[in-house]
Backbone as CSV, one residue per row, in Angstrom:
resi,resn,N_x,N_y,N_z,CA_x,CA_y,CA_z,C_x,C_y,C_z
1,UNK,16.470,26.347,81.734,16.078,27.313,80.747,16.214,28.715,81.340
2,UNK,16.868,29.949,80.372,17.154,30.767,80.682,15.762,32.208,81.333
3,UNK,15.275,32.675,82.003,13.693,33.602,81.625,14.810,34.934,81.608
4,UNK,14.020,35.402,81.369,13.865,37.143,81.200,12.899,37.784,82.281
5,UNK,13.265,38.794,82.907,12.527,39.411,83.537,12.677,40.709,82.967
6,UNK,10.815,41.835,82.891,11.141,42.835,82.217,10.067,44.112,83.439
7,UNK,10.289,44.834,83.370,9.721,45.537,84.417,9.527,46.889,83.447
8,UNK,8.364,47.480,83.623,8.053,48.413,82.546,7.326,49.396,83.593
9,UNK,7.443,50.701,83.790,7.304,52.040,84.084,5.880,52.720,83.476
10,UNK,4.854,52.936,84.442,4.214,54.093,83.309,3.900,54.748,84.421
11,UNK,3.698,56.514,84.316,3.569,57.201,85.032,2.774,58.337,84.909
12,UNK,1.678,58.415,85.655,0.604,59.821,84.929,0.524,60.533,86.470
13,UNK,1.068,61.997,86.015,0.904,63.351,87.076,0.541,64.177,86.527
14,UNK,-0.767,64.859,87.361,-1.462,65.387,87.238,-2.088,66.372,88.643
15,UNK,-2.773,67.567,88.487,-3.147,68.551,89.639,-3.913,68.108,90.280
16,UNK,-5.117,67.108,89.831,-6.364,66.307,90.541,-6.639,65.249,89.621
17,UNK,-6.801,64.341,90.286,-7.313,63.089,89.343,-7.604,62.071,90.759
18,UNK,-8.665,60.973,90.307,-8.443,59.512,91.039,-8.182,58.366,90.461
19,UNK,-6.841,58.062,91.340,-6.233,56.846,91.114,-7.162,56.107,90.777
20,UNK,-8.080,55.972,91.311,-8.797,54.861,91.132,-9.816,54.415,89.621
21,UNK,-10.060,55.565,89.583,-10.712,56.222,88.221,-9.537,55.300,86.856
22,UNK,-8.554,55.649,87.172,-7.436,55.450,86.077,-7.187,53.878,86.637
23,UNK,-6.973,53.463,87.621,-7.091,51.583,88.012,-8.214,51.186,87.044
24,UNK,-9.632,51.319,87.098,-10.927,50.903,86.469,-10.700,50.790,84.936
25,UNK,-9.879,51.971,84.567,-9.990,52.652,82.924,-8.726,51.534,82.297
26,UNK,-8.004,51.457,83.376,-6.933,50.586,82.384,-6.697,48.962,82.623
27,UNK,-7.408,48.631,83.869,-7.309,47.631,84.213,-6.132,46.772,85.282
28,UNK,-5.405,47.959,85.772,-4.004,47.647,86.361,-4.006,48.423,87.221
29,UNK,-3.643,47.556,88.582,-3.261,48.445,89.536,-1.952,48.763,90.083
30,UNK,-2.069,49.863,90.300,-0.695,50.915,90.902,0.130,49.913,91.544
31,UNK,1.326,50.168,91.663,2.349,49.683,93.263,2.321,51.078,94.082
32,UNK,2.384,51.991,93.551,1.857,53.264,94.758,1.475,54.496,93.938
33,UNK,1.090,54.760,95.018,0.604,56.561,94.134,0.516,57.723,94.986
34,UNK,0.582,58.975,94.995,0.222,59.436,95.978,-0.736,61.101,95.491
35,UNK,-1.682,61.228,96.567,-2.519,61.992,96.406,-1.765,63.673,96.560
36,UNK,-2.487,64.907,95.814,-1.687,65.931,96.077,-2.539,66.386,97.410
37,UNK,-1.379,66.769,98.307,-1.754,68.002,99.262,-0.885,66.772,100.689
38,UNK,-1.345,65.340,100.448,-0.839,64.323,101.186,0.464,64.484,101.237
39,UNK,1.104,63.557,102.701,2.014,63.767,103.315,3.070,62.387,102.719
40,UNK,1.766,61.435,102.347,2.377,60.154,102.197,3.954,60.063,100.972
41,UNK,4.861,59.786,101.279,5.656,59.457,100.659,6.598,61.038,100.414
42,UNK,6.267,61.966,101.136,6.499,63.356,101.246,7.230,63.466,102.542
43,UNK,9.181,63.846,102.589,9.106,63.934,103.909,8.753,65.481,104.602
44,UNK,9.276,66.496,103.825,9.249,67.729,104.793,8.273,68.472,103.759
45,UNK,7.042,68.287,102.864,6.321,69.001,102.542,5.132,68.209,101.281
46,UNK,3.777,68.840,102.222,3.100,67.861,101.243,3.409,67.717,99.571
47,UNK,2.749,66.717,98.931,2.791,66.599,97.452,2.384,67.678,96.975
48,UNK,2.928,68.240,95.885,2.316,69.219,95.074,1.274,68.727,93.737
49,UNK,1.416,67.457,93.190,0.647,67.082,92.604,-0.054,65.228,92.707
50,UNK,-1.032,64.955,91.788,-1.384,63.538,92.142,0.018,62.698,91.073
51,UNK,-0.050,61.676,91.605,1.029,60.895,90.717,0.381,59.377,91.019
């Protein structure tokens, strides 16, 4: 039998927020996120916003 695989995108950026806040509210957690001012996922300059 044939499946389908479907992979669906949602994305909220914003100046300050917690991830975590928005995990609780919707029930789903991230595959990543990153905080503003952080280095993570930033190579030559921190984030400018949360994502």
């Amino acid at each position: 039998m044939l499946q389908t695989e479907v992979t669906i995108e949602f994305i909220i950026c914003g100046p300050n927020f917690n991830p975590d806040s928005v995990t609780k509210l919707l029930g789903i957690s991230p595959t990543k996120y990153t905080i503003k001012g952080s280095m993570k996922n930033c190579k030559y300059s921190p984030a400018i916003e949360t994502t």
